[in-house]
C-alpha positions in Angstrom: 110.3 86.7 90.1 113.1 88.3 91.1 115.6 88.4 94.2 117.5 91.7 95.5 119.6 92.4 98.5 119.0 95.3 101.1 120.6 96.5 103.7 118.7 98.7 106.5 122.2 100.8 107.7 123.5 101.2 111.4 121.6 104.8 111.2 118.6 102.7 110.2 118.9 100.6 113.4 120.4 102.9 116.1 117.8 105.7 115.0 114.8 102.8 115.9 113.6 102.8 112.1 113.5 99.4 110.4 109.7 98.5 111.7 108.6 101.7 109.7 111.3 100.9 106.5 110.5 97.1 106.8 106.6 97.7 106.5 107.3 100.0 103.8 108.5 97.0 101.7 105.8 94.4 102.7 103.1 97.2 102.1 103.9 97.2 98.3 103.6 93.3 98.1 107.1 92.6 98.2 108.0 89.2 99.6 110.5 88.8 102.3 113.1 85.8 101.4 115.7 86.4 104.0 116.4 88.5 107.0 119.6 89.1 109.3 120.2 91.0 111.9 123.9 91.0 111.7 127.4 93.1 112.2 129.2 93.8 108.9 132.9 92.8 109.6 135.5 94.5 107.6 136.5 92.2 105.4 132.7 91.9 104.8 132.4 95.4 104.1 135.7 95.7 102.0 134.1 92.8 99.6 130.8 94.5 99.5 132.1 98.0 98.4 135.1 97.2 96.6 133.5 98.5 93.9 134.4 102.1 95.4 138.3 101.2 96.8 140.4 104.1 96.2 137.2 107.1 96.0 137.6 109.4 98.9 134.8 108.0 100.7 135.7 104.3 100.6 137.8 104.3 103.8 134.6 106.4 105.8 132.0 104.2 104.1 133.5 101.1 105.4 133.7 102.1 109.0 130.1 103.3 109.0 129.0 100.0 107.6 130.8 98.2 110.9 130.2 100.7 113.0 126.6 99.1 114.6 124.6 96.3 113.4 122.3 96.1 110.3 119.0 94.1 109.0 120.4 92.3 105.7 117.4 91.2 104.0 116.4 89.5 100.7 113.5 91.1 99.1 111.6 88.9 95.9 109.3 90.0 93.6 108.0 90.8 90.0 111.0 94.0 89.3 111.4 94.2 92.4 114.7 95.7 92.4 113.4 99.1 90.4 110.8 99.1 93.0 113.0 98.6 95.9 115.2 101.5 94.1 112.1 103.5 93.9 111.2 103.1 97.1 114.2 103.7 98.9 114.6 107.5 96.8 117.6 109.2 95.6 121.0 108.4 97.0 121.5 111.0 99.3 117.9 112.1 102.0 119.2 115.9 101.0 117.8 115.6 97.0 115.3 112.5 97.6 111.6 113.2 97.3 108.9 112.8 100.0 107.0 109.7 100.0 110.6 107.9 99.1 112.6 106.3 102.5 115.6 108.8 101.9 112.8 111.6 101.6 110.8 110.6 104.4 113.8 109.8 107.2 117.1 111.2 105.5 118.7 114.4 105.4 122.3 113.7 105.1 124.4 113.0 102.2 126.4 110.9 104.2 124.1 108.4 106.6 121.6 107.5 104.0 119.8 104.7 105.5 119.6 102.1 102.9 121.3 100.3 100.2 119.6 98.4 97.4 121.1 96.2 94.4 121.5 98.1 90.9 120.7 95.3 88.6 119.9 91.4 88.6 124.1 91.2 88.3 125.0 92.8 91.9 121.8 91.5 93.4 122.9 87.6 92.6 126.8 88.8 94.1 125.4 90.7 97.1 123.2 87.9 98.0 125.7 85.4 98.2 128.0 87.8 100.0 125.6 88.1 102.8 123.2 84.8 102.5 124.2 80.8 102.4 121.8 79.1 100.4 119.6 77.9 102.7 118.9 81.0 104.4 116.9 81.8 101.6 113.3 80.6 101.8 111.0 79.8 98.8 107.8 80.1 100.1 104.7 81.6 98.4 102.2 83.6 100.9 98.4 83.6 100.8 98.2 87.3 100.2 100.5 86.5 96.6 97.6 86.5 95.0 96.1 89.7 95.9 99.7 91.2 94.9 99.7 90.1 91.6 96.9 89.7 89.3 97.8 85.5 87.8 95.2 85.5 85.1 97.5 84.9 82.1 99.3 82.1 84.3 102.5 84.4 85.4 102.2 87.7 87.9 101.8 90.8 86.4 
């Protein structure tokens, strides 16, 4: 299993959407690990997308990101950062397909939504950014096994 980082953006929150996004998530089968309701602070959000410091939208992207709170939650599951990525639909709502988050609630290519981890790499770093250890919860729930089928002895 595997852990990846979302955040549900401040046009996620102040447009009353993270119930319908959230459910999205726990309707495929993906575990919940972690979840904060929080306000990004700038130093925060500098770390986060440093990545991006010196593009021509770094300076916009981090006031957005402070700008309103945001629901930072950990996600685990078998690959369950390609299908977080799935779900959540091309980067910006404009080109994303219906059925996808972006497709379903986006249509700007600048407010769009949600951010996911890439790859095992940023999800570990993300995490930690926004998570101390022990507001991560190992826990397995009932349903797990109606999720994944466990007859070779690991979830598939």
């Amino acid at each position: 299993m595997e852990r990846t980082l979302i955040i549900l953006k401040p046009d996620t929150v102040q447009r009353g959407l993270v119930g319908a996004i959230v459910s999205r998530f726990e309707n495929k089968g993906i575990q919940l690990a972690g979840a904060k309701f929080m306000k990004i602070s700038q130093q925060t959000a500098e770390t986060h997308y440093g990545p991006h410091k010196g593009k021509p939208f770094y300076d916009g992207l981090v006031k957005f990101m402070t700008s309103s709170p945001v629901l930072v939650l950990a996600l685990e599951g078998k690959e369950v950062i390609t299908i977080s990525r799935n779900l959540m639909g091309a980067t910006f709502g404009s080109k994303a397909a219906p059925g996808t988050i972006r497709g379903d609630y986006g249509v700007s290519n600048s407010f769009n939504l949600i951010h996911g981890s890439d790859s095992p790499e940023a999800a570990e770093k993300e995490l930690k950014l926004f998570f101390k250890p022990e507001e991560l919860l190992d826990w397995k729930p009932a349903v797990g096994v109606w999720v994944y089928d466990y007859a070779k002895g690991s979830p598939e």
